[in-house]
Structure formats: C-alpha cells, structure tokens
C-alpha positions as CSV (number, residue, x, y, z in Angstrom):
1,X,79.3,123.6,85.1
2,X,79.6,127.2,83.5
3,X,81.9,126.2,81.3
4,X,80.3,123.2,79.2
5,X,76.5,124.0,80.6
6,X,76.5,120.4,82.5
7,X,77.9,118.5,85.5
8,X,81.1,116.7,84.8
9,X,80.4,113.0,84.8
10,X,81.6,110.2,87.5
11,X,84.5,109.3,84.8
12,X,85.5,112.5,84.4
13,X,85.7,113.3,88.2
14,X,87.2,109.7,88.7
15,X,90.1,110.9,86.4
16,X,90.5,114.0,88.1
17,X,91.0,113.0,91.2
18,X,93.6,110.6,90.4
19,X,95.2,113.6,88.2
20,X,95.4,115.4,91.6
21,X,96.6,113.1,93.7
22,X,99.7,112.1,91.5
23,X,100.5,116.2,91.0
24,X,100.3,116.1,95.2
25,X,103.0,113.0,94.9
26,X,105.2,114.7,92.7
27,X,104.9,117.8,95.2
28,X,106.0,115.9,98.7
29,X,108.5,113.7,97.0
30,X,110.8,116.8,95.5
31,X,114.5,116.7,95.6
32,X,114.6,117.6,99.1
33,X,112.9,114.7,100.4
34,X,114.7,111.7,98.4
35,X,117.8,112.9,100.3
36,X,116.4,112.8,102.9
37,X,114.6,109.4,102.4
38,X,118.1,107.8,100.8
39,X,120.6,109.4,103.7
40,X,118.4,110.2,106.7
41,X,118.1,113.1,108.9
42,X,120.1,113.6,111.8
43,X,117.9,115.0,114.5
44,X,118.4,115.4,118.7
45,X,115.7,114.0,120.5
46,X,114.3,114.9,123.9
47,X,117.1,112.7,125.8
48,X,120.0,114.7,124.2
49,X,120.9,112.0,122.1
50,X,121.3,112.9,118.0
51,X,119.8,109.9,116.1
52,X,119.1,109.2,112.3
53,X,115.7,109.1,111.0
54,X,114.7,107.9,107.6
55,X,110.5,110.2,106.7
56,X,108.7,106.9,105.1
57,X,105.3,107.3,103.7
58,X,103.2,104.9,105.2
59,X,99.5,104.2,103.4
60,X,96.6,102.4,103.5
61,X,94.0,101.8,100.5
62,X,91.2,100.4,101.1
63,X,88.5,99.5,98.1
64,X,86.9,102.9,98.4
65,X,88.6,105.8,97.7
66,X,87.3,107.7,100.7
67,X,88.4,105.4,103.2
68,X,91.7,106.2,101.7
69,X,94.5,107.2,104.7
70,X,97.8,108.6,104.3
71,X,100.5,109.7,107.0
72,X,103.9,110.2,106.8
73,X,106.1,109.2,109.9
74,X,110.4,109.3,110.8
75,X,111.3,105.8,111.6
76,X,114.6,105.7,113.6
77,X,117.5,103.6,112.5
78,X,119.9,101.9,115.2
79,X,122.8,101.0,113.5
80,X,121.7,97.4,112.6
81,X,118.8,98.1,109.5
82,X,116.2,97.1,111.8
83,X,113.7,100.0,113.0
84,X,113.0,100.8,116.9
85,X,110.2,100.6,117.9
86,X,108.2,103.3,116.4
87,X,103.7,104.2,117.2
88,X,103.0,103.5,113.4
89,X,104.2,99.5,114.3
90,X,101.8,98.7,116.7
C-alpha cells in the first residue's frame, strides 16, 4: 500500500497467489526429486527390510482456494506396479 497509495485489488491478489504457488512448484519439483520420482528411493524400514519408494504428490482442490490441501507421501512399490497398502489409500 506504500508503494501505489492503495490496497491491491482482489484481481491482483488472485494473480499473486497463483504466481506463488507455481514458483513453490518449481521449488519442490527440482532435479533432485524427478529422480527420485522416476527411479525411487531405496530406503530400510523398521523390519530391516530395504524397500523402494516412489515421493508422489497427492492433492485435493476444492472450489475455494482455502480449503486447498496438499501433502506429499512415499508410496512403496512391491515388485508388481501395484502399491501396498499405504495411510493416504484409506
């Protein structure tokens, strides 16, 4: 508001947001990550057995953009394509 002597209007802010949120996209999915997401991660679990697990980016948008949810969870691969069973199914 110092800048231009008035609020920034709903449009403006609209635009903004969405301006953020793509730079925070471009942030988490860095080269690092796309390996990761194309070859998985090898990782031992509590049972002493080393598994492959593939970081997915599950979301939910709903019509407003506050009730807007993100997470980001490892979903285990067993050697067939088909995921175990994993909290974020259920």
């Amino acid at each position: 508001m110092h800048a231009y002597g008035k609020a920034a209007t709903s449009a403006v802010l609209t635009h903004l947001k969405r301006d953020l949120m793509h730079a925070i996209w471009l942030l988490l999915l860095d080269d690092e990550f796309m390996h990761a997401y194309e070859h998985g991660i090898v990782i031992r679990f509590a049972d002493d057995v080393y598994r492959r697990v593939f970081p997915r980016f599950l979301t939910y948008a709903a019509d407003y953009p506050e009730k807007y949810v993100s997470s980001m969870t490892l979903l285990p691969y067993n050697g067939s394509f088909e995921f175990q069973d994993s909290p974020c199914m259920y």
